[in-house]
VOLOSE-397495 format. One line per field, with one value per residue (C-alpha): x, y, z; residue in one letter. Coordinates in steps of 0.2 Angstrom, whole numbers. Example, Ala and Ser with C-alpha at 12.3 -4.5 7.8 and 13.67 -1.06 7.14 Angstrom:
residues 2
c1: (62  68)
c2: (-22  -5)
c3: (39  36)
res: (a  s)
end
This chain:
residues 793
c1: (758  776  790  807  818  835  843  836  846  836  825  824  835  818  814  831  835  844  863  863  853  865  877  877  887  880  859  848  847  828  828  813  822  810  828  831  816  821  837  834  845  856  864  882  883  897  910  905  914  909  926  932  931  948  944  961  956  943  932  928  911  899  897  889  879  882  864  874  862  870  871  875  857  866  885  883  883  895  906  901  905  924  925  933  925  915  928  942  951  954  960  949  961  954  958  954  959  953  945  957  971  975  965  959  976  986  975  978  997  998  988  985  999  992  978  962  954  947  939  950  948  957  938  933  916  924  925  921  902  899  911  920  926  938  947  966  967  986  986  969  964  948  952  940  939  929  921  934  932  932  918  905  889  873  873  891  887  879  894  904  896  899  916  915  908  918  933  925  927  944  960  970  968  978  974  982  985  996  1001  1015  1011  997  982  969  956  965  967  947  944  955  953  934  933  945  930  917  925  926  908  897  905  915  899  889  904  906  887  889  906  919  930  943  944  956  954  959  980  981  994  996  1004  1010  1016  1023  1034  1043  1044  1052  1041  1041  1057  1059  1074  1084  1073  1057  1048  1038  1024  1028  1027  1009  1003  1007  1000  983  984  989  971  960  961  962  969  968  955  968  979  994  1000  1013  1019  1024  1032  1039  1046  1041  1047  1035  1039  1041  1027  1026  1035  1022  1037  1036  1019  1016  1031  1021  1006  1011  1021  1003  995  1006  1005  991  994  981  968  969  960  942  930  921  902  909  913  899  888  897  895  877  873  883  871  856  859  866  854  844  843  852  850  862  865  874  892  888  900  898  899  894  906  918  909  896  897  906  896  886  872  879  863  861  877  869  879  874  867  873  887  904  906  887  890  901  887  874  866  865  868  852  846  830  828  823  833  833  829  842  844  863  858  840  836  819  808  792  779  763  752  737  746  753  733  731  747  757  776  778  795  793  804  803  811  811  805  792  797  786  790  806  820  815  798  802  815  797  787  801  800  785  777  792  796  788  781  776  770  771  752  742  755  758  752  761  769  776  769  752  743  745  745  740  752  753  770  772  771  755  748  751  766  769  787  799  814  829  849  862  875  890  891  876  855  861  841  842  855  848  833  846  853  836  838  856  851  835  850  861  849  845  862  866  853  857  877  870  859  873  887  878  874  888  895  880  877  894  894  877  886  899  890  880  893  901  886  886  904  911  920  938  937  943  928  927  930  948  954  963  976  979  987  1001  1005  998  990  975  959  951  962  965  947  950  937  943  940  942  955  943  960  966  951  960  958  966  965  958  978  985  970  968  969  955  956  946  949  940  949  938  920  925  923  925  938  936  948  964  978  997  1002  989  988  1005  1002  988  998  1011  996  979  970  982  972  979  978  980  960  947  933  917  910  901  885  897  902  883  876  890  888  869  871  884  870  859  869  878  857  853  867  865  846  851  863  852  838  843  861  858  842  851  865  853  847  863  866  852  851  872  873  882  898  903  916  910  915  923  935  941  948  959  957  958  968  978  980  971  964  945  940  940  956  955  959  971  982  979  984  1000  1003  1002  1012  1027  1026  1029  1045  1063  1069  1072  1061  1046  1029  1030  1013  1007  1019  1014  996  1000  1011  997  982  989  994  977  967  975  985  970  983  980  963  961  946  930  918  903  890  892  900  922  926  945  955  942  942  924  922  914  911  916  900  910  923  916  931  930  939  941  934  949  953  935  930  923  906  900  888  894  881  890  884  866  869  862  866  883  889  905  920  937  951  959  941  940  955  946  938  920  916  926  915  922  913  920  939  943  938  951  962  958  961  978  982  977  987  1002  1000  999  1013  1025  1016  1004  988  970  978  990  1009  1023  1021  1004  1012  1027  1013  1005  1022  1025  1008  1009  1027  1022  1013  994  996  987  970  974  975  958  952  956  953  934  927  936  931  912  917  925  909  898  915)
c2: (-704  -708  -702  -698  -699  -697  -702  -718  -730  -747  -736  -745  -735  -731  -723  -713  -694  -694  -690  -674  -667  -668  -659  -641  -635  -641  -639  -625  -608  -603  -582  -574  -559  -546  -540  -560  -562  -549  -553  -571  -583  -594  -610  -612  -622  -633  -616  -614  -621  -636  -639  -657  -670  -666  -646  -643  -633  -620  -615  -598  -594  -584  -565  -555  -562  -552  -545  -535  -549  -553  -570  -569  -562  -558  -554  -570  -580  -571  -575  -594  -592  -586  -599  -586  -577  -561  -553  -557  -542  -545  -533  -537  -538  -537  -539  -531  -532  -537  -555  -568  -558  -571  -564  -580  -589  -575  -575  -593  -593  -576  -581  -601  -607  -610  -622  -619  -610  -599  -609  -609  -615  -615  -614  -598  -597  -600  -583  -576  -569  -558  -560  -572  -573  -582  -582  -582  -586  -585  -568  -563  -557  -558  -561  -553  -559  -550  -551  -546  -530  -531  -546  -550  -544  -534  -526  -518  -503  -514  -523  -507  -501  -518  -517  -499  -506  -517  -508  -496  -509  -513  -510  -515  -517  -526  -523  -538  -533  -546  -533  -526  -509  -500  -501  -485  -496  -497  -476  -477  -487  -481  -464  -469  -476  -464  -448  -461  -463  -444  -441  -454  -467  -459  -451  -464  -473  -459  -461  -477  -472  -474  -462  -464  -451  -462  -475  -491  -494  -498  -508  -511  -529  -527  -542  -543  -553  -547  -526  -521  -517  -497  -494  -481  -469  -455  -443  -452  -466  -476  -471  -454  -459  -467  -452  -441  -452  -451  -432  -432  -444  -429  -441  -439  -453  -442  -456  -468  -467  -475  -481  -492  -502  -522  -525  -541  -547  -567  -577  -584  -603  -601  -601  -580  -579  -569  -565  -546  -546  -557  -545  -529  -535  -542  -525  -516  -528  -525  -507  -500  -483  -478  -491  -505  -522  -524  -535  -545  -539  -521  -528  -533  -519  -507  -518  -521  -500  -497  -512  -506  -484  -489  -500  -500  -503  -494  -492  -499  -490  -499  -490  -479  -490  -473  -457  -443  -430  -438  -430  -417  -398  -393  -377  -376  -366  -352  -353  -371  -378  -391  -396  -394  -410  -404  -414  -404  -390  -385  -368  -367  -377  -361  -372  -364  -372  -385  -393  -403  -399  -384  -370  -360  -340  -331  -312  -307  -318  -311  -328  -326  -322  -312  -321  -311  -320  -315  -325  -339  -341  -343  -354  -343  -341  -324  -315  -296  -286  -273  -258  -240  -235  -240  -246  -233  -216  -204  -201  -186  -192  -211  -200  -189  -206  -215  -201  -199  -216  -228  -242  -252  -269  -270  -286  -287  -292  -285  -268  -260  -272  -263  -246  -245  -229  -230  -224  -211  -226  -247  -253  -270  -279  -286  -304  -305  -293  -296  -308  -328  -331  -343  -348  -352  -355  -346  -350  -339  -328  -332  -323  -307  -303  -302  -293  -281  -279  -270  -257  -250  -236  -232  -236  -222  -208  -215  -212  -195  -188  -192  -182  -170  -172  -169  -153  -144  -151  -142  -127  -123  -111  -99  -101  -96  -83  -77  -76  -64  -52  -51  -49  -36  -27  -28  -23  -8  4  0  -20  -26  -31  -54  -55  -45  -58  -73  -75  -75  -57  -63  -80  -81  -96  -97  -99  -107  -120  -126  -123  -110  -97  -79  -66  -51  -40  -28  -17  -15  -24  -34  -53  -68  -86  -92  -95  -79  -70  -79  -62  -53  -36  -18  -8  9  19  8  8  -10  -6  -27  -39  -43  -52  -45  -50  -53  -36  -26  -35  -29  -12  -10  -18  -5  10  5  20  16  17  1  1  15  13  25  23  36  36  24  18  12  -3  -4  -14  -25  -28  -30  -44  -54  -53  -61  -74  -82  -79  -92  -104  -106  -111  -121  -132  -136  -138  -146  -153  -163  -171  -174  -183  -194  -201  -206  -216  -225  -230  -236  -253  -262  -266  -246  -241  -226  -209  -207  -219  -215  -198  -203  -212  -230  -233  -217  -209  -193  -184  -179  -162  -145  -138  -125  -137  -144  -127  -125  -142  -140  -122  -130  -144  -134  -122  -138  -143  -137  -124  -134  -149  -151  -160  -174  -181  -165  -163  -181  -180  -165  -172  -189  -176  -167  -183  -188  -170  -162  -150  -147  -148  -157  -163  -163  -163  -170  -174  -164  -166  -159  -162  -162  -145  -141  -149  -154  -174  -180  -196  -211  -229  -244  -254  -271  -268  -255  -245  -226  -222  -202  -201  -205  -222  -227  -224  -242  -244  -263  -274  -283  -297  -304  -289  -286  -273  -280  -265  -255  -246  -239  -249  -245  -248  -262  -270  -269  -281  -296  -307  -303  -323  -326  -330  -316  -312  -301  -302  -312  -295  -288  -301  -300  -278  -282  -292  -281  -267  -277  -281  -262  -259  -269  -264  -248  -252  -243  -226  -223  -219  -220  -202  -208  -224  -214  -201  -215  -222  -207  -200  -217  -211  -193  -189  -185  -165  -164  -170  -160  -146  -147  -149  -133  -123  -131  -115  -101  -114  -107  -91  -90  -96  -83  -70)
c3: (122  120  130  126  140  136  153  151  144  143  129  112  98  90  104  107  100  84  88  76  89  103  94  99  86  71  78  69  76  77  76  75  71  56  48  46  36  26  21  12  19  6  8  6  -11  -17  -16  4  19  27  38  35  49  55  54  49  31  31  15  10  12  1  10  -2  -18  -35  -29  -15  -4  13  15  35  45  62  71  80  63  58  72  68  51  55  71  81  97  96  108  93  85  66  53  35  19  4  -15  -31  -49  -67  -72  -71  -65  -52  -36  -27  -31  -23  -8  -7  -9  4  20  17  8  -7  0  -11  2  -11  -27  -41  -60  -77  -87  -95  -89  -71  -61  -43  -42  -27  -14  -3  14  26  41  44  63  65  59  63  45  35  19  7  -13  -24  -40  -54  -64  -83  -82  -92  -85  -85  -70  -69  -61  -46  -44  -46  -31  -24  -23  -17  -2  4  0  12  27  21  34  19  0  -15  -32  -39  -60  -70  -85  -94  -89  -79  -86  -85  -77  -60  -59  -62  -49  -35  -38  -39  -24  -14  -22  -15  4  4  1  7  16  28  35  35  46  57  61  67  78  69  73  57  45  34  21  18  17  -4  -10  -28  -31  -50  -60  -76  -88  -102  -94  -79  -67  -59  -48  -34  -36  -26  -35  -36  -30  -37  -26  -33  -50  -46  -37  -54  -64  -53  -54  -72  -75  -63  -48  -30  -16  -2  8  8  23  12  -6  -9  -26  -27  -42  -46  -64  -67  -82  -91  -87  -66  -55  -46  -31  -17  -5  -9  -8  10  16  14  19  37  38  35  47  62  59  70  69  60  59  74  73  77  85  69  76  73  54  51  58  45  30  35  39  22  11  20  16  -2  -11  -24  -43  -55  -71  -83  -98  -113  -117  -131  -146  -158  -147  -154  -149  -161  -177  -171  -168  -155  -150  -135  -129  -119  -108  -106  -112  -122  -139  -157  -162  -180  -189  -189  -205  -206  -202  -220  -226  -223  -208  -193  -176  -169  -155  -150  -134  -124  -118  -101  -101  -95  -91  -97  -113  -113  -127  -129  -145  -145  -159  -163  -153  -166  -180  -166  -164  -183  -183  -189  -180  -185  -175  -168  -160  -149  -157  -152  -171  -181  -200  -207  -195  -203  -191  -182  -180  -174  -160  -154  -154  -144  -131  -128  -132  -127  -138  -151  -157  -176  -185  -204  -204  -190  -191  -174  -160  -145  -136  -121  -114  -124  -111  -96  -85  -85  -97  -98  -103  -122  -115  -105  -119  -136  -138  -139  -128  -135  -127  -140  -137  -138  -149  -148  -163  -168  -163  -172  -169  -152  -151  -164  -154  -138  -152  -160  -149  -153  -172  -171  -164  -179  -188  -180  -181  -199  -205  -192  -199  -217  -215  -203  -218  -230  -220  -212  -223  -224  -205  -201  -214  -206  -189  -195  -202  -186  -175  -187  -184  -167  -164  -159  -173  -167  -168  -185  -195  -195  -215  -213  -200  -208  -195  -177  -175  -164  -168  -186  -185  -201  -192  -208  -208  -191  -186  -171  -167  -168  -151  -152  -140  -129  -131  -149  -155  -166  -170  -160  -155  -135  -133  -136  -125  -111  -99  -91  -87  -88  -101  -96  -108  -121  -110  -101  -82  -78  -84  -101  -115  -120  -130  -122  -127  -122  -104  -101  -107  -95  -80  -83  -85  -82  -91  -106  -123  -130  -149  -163  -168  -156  -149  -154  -136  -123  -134  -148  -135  -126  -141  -140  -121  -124  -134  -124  -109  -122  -128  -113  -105  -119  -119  -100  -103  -119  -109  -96  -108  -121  -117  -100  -106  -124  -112  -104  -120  -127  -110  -111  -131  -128  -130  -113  -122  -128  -117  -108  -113  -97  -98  -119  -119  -131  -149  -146  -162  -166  -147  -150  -139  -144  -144  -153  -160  -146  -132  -142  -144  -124  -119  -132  -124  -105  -108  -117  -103  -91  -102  -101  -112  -131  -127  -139  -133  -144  -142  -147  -162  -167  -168  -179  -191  -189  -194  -208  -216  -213  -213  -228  -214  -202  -186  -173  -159  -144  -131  -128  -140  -148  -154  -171  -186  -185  -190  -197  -182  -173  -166  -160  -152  -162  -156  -165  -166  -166  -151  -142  -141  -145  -159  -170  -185  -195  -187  -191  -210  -214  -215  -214  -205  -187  -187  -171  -165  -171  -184  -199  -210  -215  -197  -192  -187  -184  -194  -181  -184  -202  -204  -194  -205  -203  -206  -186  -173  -161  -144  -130  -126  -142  -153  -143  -145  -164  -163  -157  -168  -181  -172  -172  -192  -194  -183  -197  -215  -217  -219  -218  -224  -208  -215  -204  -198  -193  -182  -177  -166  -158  -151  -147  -138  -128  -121  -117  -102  -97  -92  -108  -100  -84  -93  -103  -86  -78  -94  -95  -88  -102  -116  -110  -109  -126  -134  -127  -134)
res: (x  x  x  x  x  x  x  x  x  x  x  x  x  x  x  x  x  x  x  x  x  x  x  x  x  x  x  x  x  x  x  x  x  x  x  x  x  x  x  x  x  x  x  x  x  x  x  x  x  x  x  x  x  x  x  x  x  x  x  x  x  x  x  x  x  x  x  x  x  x  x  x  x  x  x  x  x  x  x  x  x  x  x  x  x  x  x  x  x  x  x  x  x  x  x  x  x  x  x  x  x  x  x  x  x  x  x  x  x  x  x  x  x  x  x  x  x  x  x  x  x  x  x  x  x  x  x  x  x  x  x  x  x  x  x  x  x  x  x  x  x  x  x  x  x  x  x  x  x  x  x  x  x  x  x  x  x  x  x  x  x  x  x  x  x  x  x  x  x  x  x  x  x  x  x  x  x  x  x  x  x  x  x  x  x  x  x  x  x  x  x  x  x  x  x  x  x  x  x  x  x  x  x  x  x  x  x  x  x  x  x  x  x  x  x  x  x  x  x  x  x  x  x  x  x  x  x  x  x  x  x  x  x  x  x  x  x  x  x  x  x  x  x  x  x  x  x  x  x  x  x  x  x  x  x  x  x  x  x  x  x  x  x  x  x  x  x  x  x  x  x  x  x  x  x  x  x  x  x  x  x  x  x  x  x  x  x  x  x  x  x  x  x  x  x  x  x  x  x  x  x  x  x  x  x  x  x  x  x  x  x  x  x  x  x  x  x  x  x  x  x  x  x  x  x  x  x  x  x  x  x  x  x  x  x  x  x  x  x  x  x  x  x  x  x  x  x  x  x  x  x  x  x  x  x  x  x  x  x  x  x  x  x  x  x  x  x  x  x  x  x  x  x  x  x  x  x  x  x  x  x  x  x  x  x  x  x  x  x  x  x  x  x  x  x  x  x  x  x  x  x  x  x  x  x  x  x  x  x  x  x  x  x  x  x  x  x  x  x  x  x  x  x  x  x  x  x  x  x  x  x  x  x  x  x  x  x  x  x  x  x  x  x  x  x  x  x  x  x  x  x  x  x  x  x  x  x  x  x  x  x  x  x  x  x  x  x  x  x  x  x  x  x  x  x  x  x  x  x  x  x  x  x  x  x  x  x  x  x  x  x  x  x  x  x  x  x  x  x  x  x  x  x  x  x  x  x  x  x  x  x  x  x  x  x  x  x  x  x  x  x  x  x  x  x  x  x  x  x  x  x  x  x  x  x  x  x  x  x  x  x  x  x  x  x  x  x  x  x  x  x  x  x  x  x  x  x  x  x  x  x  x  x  x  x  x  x  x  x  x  x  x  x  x  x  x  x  x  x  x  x  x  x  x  x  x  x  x  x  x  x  x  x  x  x  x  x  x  x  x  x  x  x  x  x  x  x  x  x  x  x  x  x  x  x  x  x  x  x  x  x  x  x  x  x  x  x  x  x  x  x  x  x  x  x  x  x  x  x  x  x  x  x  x  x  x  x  x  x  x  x  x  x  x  x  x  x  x  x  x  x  x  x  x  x  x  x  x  x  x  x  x  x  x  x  x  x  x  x  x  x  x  x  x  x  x  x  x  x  x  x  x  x  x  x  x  x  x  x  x  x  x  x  x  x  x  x  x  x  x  x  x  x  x  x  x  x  x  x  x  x  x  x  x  x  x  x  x  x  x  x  x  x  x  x  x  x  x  x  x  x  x  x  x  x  x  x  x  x  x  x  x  x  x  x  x  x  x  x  x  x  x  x  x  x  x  x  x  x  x  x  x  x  x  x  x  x  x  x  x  x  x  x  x  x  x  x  x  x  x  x  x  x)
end
């Protein structure tokens, strides 16, 4: 066996250690360590440092491979690596910028005057891969140089977040950029990695105790040649001027606890001059205010708990060279807000919008077609609709069906497939029954289908009241004429027979022509209008023991004598008025029943067919377009009478006179309208409320004569619109507040020519019905309850 004794001199040199051995520094470190294994261990090549014998000039070593690999396994080599001691405090610089922008050179000039520290070369194909670190001792800096952006490579989205990282262990950072002007690609990549600190790194560092909220301190070290480079001013900076181009380009650089800007100007034949440069950097490195220098293990244990939470591969996608925004649709689906894959102009073309892939349902859009599953089966696509009318029932018949059934499913070949209320109870819903769902997009002014399948409801009471409108047209004459001879017959002898009363006896008023009802005067039994007998008081001289109607005159007779006999007719005796009492107790008996009867349900229908965008009828008591109030004639002469009594002597309500001259111009002299709307068919000054069906908005009937479809609504066939409406080009695409954008528009065009029949007279009402004040609808309020009374009278 042969033994090596070192202590004994007389050994042959065959026998004696090999010197390498002795020398502590440069023996191998054994580490059975299981993150050692891990993390595969590379040589220093040709670009790592090997001090020379006098140790006088470091070389950077390799730090991290373009594989985001460390290359040093623990602090300890680390702290080797730099030859300094653990309990060292250093501040890690480090430097960003483009490809050949000069980053290893300025290094070299800055910390170790200009000894090629880092690897420098003229070739093309020379450039830094990964990233490089050395120690300055004098200063205590680690000087960082990384891989340059803008380089030819595979994997830039790995080096991207590369760089990321270790800007994330930086105390300060230069982005060195040799251009004439600031290039977009530096704004990326600050503003990139200030939204990247915010999110995920400074967690992460906080986890491992680091306190610091801030960033990095970022100076930009800009060089140019032939431009001036950006100068600071009393009223702007040129830190200021970069901070407004990062918010002009949607970026933040709130994680960075400073920004300043180098700017030097080179000719193009001298060498660069880092004075500037080496100035603001010691003045960042003696600054501890915000970030103090650290021990190099605590360096090394961020970049290592930062490589080790963010790793991983990415996948590189190629740039797109031919994006297709450029020449494509621009519509998106309002439910998934994904883009026509169409080229741009098909919808002139007749195409509608298209794309591939699939939608998501969503309620408020309610995108979703019902297919007949019995044909879908067959392979057949066939498109139903739920509708509350079957194709093949009339009006009044579809109404009855749609009560008492519910709503509707038809398919052209297998005929009705489903009804909502078929049976008493068990109904199953359309989609786990008889229909084939199938989601689609939503482009905006487009699915007129879907939409129509909302207004079936509303279309079946169009429907209903059109013929409803018709019969009642054509009858109204012999109905009313009917009425009159009924009354007269029920009359007493002293009340003037209806066929002699053309005029209100006081105020004259024609009661054909402004559609007033005519009351009879319980006094002097002659005719009037609601305005000119509004009173209540006996009459027992004529038989009326409770307060009934009189006219002006004969309420102050009979304040002054109540037993007066108003009036130059007589009365036979008490059974010539008994009929007429008789058949008031009838008639208001049957209206009260008829209103709650037939009225309150009738209501409740209307509610539930109106589509969502109609403005409710509680919020339009006035024409949209013209101002109106809607209503009878009869409210109209009480809100005129109420708001002239309101006015000084000589003033004249002139929202009240306006709609009057408006409706003659427009009504052939029917006067004017106010109240709410009926249900019936406008009568000689009457105004009934009509919806638009492309705005919504109520509008009389006047201001709403057109008749065409609103496909951007769902009507396929001719509806009412208003005038404003008629004027927007029915090929627009407008949805929501662009129609009324588009109705103002229209308004405004009408305000300066006349258009759609309304003359001046016409627009000189609605400026002045917008002036006048609302007693008018106060006063229609109050007298709700003697409009009901002067039905029944």
């Amino acid at each position: 066996m042969i033994n090596l004794d070192t202590k004994n001199k007389n050994q042959s040199s065959i026998m004696q250690p090999m010197p390498f051995f002795q020398d502590e520094a440069l023996r191998l470190d054994v580490i059975n360590d299981a993150e050692f294994k891990s993390i595969p261990f590379i040589n220093t090549n040709e670009h790592d440092s090997i001090d020379n014998e006098n140790g006088s000039t470091p070389r950077a070593f390799l730090f991290l491979d373009a594989d985001e690999n460390l290359q040093i396994a623990t602090p300890e080599l680390f702290c080797k690596k730099l030859k300094c001691q653990s309990l060292d405090k250093i501040k890690v610089i480090s430097i960003f910028g483009n490809t050949g922008d000069g980053k290893s050179h300025t290094m070299n000039q800055v910390f170790f005057n200009g000894e090629p520290v880092f690897r420098t070369s003229p070739e093309q194909s020379s450039c830094t891969i990964g990233v490089y670190a050395a120690m300055q001792r004098e200063q205590g800096v680690l000087c960082l140089d990384t891989e340059g952006l803008l380089g030819t490579t595979a994997k830039s989205n790995k080096r991207m977040r590369m760089l990321l990282k270790i800007l994330a262990i930086s105390d300060i950072v230069v982005y060195r950029t040799r251009s004439e002007r600031l290039h977009s690609d530096m704004y990326e990549f600050l503003g990139t990695a200030s939204k990247a600190f915010c999110l995920h790194f400074t967690q992460a560092l906080q986890a491992m105790g680091n306190g610091s909220t801030l960033g990095p301190a970022v100076i930009i070290f800009h060089e140019t040649h032939y431009t001036k480079p950006l100068e600071s001013t009393v009223e702007e900076s040129a830190e200021d001027k970069l901070r407004n181009n990062f918010a002009l380009l949607n970026y933040e650089t709130n994680a960075f606890s400073s920004l300043r800007y180098v700017g030097i100007q080179t000719d193009a034949n001298k060498s660069t001059n880092f004075q500037k440069i080496s100035d603001a950097l010691h003045l960042e490195i003696e600054n501890t205010s915000v970030r103090s220098p650290r021990q190099p293990a605590v360096v090394f244990k961020a970049m290592k708990l930062l490589n080790q939470k963010f790793a991983g591969e990415i996948i590189e996608k190629a740039i797109n060279p031919f994006p297709e925004q450029y020449f494509t649709c621009g519509a998106h689906c309002e439910s998934c807000s994904r883009r026509c894959q169409r080229s741009m102009g098909h919808v002139s073309d007749g195409e509608p919008h298209f794309n591939t892939q699939p939608c998501n349902y969503q309620h408020q859009f309610g995108n979703k077609l019902y297919l007949c599953k019995a044909c879908y089966n067959n392979g057949k696509e066939i498109v139903v609709s739920v509708r509350a009318q079957a194709q093949t029932d009339t009006a009044w018949s579809g109404l009855a069906k749609y009560v008492w059934k519910g709503d509707v499913i038809e398919c052209p070949y297998c005929g009705e497939i489903y009804r909502a209320r078929q049976y008493w109870y068990g109904n199953k819903s359309p989609e786990a029954s008889v229909v084939h769902v199938q989601v689609v997009h939503v482009w905006k002014g487009g699915n007129a289908a879907l939409r129509a399948n909302a207004h079936s409801a509303q279309m079946v009471l169009d429907s209903v009241n059109s013929i409803s409108e018709a019969f009642t047209n054509i009858s109204a004459p012999w109905a009313k004429a009917l009425s009159g001879m009924l009354a007269d017959k029920v009359a007493p002898s002293y009340w003037r027979p209806n066929q002699e009363i053309i005029m209100c006896h006081a105020c004259r008023r024609n009661f054909e022509k402004s559609g007033m009802p005519k009351h009879h005067c319980r006094g002097c039994g002659e005719g009037f209008c609601h305005t000119c007998s509004q009173h209540r008081v006996p009459v027992p001289a004529r038989g009326w023991l409770q307060p009934v109607r009189v006219c002006n005159d004969c309420y102050q007779q009979l304040q002054r004598k109540s037993d007066a006999t108003p009036g130059s007719r007589p009365t036979n005796d008490e059974g010539d008025i008994l009929v007429r009492k008789y058949g008031e107790t009838i008639y208001n008996t049957i209206s009260s029943v008829a209103a709650v009867a037939i009225d309150y349900p009738k209501a409740m229908i209307k509610d539930s067919a109106r589509p969502a965008y109609w403005v409710p009828d509680a919020e339009s008591p006035n024409c949209f377009i013209c101002k109106s109030i809607f209503g009878r004639a009869e409210e109209l002469e009480l809100a005129k009478n109420s708001s002239e009594r309101g006015k000084p002597r000589g003033s004249s309500n002139s929202k009240i006179d306006a709609r009057s001259s408006g409706s003659s111009s427009s009504n052939g002299g029917s006067g004017p309208r106010v109240g709410a709307a009926g249900a019936g068919v406008d009568g000689p000054g009457d105004c009934r409320r009509h919806h638009c069906r492309r705005c919504g908005q109520a509008v009389c009937s006047n201001c709403s004569k057109r008749r065409m479809p609103v496909l951007e609504r769902g009507w396929q066939t001719d509806v009412r619109v208003c005038d404003a409406c008629a004027c927007v080009p029915s090929g627009s695409q407008h949805s929501g507040n662009n129609i009324s954008s588009a109705i103002s528009d229209a308004l405004n065009e009408e305000e300066a020519l006349p258009a759609n029949g309304l003359c001046e007279n016409r627009r000189e009402s609605n400026r002045s019905s917008i002036r006048s004040n609302s007693s008018s609808s106060d006063c229609r309020n109050c007298n709700a309850s003697d409009d009901v009374k002067a039905k029944s009278e």
